[in-house]
C-alpha positions in Angstrom: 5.3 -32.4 -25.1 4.4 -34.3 -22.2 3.3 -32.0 -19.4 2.0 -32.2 -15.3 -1.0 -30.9 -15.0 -1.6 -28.8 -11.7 -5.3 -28.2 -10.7 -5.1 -25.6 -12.7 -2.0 -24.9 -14.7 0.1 -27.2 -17.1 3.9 -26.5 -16.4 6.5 -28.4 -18.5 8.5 -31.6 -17.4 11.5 -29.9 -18.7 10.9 -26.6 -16.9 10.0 -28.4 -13.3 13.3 -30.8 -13.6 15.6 -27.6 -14.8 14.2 -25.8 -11.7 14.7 -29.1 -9.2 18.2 -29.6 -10.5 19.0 -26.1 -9.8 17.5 -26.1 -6.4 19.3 -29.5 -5.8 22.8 -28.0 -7.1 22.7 -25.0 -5.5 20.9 -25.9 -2.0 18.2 -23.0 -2.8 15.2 -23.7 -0.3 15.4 -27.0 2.3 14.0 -27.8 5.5 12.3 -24.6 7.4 13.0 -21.8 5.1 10.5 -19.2 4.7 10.8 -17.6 1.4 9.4 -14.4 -0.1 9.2 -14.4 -3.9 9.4 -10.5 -5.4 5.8 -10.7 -7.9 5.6 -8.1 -10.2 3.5 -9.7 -11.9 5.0 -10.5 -15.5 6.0 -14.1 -16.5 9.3 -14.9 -14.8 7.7 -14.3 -11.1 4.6 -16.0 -12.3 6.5 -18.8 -13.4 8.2 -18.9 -10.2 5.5 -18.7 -8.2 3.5 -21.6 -9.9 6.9 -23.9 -9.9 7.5 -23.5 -6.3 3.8 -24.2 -5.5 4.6 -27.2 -7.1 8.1 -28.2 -5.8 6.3 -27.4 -2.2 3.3 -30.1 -2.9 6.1 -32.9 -4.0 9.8 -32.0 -2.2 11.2 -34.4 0.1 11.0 -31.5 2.6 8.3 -28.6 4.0 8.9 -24.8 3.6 6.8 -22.0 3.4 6.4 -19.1 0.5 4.6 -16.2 -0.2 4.9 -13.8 -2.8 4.9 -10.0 -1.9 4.3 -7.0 -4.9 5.9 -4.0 -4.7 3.6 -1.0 -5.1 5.3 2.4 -6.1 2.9 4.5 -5.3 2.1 5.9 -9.0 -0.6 7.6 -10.3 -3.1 4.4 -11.8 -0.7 1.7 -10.4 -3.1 -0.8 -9.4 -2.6 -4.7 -8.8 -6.2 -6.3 -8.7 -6.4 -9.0 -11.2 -2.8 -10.0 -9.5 -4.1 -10.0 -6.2 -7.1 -12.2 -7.8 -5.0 -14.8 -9.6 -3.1 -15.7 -6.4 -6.0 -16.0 -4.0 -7.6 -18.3 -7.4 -4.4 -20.2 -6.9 -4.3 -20.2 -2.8 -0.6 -18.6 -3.3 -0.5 -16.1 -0.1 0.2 -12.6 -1.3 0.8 -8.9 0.1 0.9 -5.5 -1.9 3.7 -3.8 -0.5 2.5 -0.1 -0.6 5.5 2.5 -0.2 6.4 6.2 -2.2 9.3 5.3 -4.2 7.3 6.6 -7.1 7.2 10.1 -5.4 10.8 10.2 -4.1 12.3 9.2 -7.6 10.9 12.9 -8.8 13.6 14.4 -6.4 16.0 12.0 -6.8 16.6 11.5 -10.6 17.4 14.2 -12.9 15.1 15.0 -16.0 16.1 13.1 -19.0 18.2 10.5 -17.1 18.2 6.5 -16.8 16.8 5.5 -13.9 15.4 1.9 -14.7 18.6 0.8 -12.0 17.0 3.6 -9.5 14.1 1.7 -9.5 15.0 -1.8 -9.4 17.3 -0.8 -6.6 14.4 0.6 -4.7 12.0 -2.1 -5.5 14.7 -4.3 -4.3 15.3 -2.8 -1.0 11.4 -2.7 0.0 11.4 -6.0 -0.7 14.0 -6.5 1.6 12.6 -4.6 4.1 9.6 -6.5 4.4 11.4 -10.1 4.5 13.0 -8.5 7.4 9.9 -7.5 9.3 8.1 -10.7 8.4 10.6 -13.2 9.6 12.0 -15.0 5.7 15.4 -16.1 5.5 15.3 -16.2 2.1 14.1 -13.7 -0.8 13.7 -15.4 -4.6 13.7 -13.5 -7.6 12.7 -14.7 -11.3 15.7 -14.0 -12.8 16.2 -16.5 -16.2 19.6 -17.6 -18.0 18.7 -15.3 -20.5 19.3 -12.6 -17.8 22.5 -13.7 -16.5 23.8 -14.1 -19.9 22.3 -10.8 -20.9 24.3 -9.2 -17.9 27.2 -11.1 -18.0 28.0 -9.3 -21.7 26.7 -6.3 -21.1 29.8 -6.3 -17.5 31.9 -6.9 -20.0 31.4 -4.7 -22.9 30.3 -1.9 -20.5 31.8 -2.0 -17.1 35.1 -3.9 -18.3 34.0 -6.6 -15.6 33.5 -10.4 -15.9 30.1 -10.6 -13.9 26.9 -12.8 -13.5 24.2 -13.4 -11.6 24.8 -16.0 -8.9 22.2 -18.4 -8.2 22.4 -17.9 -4.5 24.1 -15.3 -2.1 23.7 -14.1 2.0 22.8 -10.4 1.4 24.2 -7.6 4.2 21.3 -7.8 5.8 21.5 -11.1 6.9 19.5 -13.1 4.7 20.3 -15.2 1.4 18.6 -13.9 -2.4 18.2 -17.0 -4.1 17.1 -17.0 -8.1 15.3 -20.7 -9.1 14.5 -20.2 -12.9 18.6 -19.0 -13.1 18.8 -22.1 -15.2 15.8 -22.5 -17.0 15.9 -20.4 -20.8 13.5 -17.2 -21.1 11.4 -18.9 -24.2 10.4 -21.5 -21.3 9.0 -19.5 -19.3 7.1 -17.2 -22.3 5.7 -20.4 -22.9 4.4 -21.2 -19.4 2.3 -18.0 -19.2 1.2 -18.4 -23.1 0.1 -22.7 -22.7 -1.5 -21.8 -19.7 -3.2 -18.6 -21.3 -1.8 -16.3 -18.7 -1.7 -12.1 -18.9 1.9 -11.3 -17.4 2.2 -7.3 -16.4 4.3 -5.7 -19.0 6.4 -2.1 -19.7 3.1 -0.5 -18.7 3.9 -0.9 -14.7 7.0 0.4 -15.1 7.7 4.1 -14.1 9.6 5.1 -16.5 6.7 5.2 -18.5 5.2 8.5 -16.8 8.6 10.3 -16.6 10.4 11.6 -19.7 13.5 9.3 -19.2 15.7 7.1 -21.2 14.8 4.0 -21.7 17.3 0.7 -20.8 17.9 0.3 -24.7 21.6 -1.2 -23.7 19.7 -4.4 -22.4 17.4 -4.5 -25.5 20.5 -4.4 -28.0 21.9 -6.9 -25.9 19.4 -9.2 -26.0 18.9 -8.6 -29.7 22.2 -9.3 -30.3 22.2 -12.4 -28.7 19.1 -13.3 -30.5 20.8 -13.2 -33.8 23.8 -15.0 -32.4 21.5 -18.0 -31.7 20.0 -17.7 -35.1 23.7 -18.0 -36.4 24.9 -21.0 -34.0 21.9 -22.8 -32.7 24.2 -23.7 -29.7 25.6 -21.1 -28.4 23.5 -20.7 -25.6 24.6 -24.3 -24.5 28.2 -23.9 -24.6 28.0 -20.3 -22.4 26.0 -22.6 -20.3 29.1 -24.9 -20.0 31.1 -22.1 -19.8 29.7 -20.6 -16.8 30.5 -24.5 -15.3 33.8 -24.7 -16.5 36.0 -21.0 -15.3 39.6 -21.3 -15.7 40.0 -18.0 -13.6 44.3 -18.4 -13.2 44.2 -17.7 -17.2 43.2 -14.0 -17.1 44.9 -10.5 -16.7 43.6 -9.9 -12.7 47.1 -9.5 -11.1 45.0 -11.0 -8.0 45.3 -14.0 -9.8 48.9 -14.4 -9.9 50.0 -13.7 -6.5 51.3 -17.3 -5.6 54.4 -18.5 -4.9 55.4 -21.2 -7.2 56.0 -18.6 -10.4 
C-alpha cells in the first residue's frame, strides 16, 4: 500500500484523501478556524489528530488545533503516556480536569445505563472549554461505522430515521464538525496498529467501577452489521450511497406531504 510517511507516523493515501474530500465536501475547517479536537485517547481521536496535523502542514489555508482530554475525576484515571505522545508529536494538548465522575454517583441510579450520561457530560465539558478558550469549532472522531451503527440502531429503537451529520452550529454558538465521518472504522484500527500505537480502551471508561449495564445495544449492532458484510461484501458501499441519495417525499412523515399540488 503506498503510504506518506510523516516524521514519525505512516498514514494511508486512502485514509488522508477520504478525510480531504470530506473536509472539501462539507466545508469542515478553512481559513482562521480554531478547532478543538475531543482526545480520549483511543484510535479514532488519535487518528484525527495525526490527520489534521497533516492536512494543517499541506492545506491551501492556515488554522489552528489543539486537542483537549476530558478527565472525570475517577479513582486511577490518569493520562500521562497521552499527555507524552502529543508533546512527542508537538500536537498542543490540555487535560480538562472536572467531577463528572463524582456527580454521576448521585445522578444515576444503581444498575442503570449510563454510558449516554457520560458521553453527554464529556461532551458538554468539552464545550465549555472551547467556549472559554476562544474555538469556533469542536471535532470529534466519529467513523462511518458509527453513523451507520446509529443510524440502525434510531431506527430499530427510537422509530427515527437519524445519523450523524458531518457538520452542525451547536446552541452554543459554535459548529461540531466530525472529519473521519467518511473514512471506514478498519482504517483507522489500522492507523494506530501500522504505526504500532496503544489507543486507550473500555478501561477509561466509568462504567467500569460502577455496577452498570453495559451499551450491549451498540455491540449487537455492530455485530450484526459485521455479519451483514461477511454476507454482501458491499453493503457498506451502497448505505454509503444511500446516505447521498434520500428520497425524503417517499416516506410516512405527514410533514412531508403538506404541499399543494396533491
Amino acid at each position: 500500500m503506498s503510504r506518506i510517511i510523516s516524521p514519525k507516523l505512516q498514514i494511508s493515501k486512502k485514509l488522508l484523501r477520504v478525510a480531504g474530500k470530506t473536509n472539501a465536501t462539507f466545508r469542515l475547517i478553512g481559513e482562521g478556524d480554531k478547532v478543538l479536537v475531543g482526545l480520549s485517547g483511543g484510535k479514532d481521536s488519535l487518528a484525527l489528530i495525526h490527520i489534521l496535523k497533516h492536512i494543517q502542514a499541506h492545506a491551501p489555508f492556515t488554522f489552528e488545533f489543539e486537542a483537549c482530554t476530558i478527565n472525570y475525576g475517577m479513582p486511577g484515571e490518569h493520562y500521562s503516556n497521552l499527555v507524552e505522545h502529543c508533546k512527542e508529536y508537538e500536537i498542543k494538548h490540555s487535560v480538562c480536569q472536572t467531577n463528572i465522575y463524582d456527580i454521576s454517583n448521585d445522578a444515576i441510579r444503581e444498575n442503570s445505563s449510563f454510558c449516554s450520561y457520560f458521553s453527554r457530560m464529556r461532551r458538554g465539558a468539552l464545550y465549555t472549554f472551547a467556549e472559554d478558550n476562544g474555538f469556533n469549532k469542536v471535532a470529534l472522531g466519529h467513523h462511518f461505522d458509527d453513523t451507520v451503527e446509529s443510524f440502525f440502531m434510531n431506527m430499530f429503537y427510537n422509530g427515527t430515521m437519524r445519523a450523524m451529520a458531518p457538520i452542525y452550529k451547536t446552541n452554543r454558538g459554535f459548529h461540531l464538525i466530525r472529519p473521519l465521518i467518511e473514512a471506514r472504522e478498519k482504517q483507522l484500527r489500522a492507523f494506530s496498529d501500522d504505526n504500532s500505537l496503544q489507543p486507550i480502551g473500555d478501561e477509561a471508561c466509568p462504567a467500569m467501577l460502577k455496577d452498570v449495564k453495559m451499551p450491549h445495544v451498540r455491540a449487537k449492532m455492530k455485530i450484526w452489521l459485521q455479519d451483514l458484510e461477511k454476507e454482501s461484501s458491499g453493503v457498506f458501499k451502497m448505505i454509503r450511497a444511500s446516505f447521498k441519495h434520500i428520497h425524503d417525499d417517499t416516506f410516512l412523515d405527514p410533514k412531508r406531504w403538506e404541499r399543494d399540488d396533491i
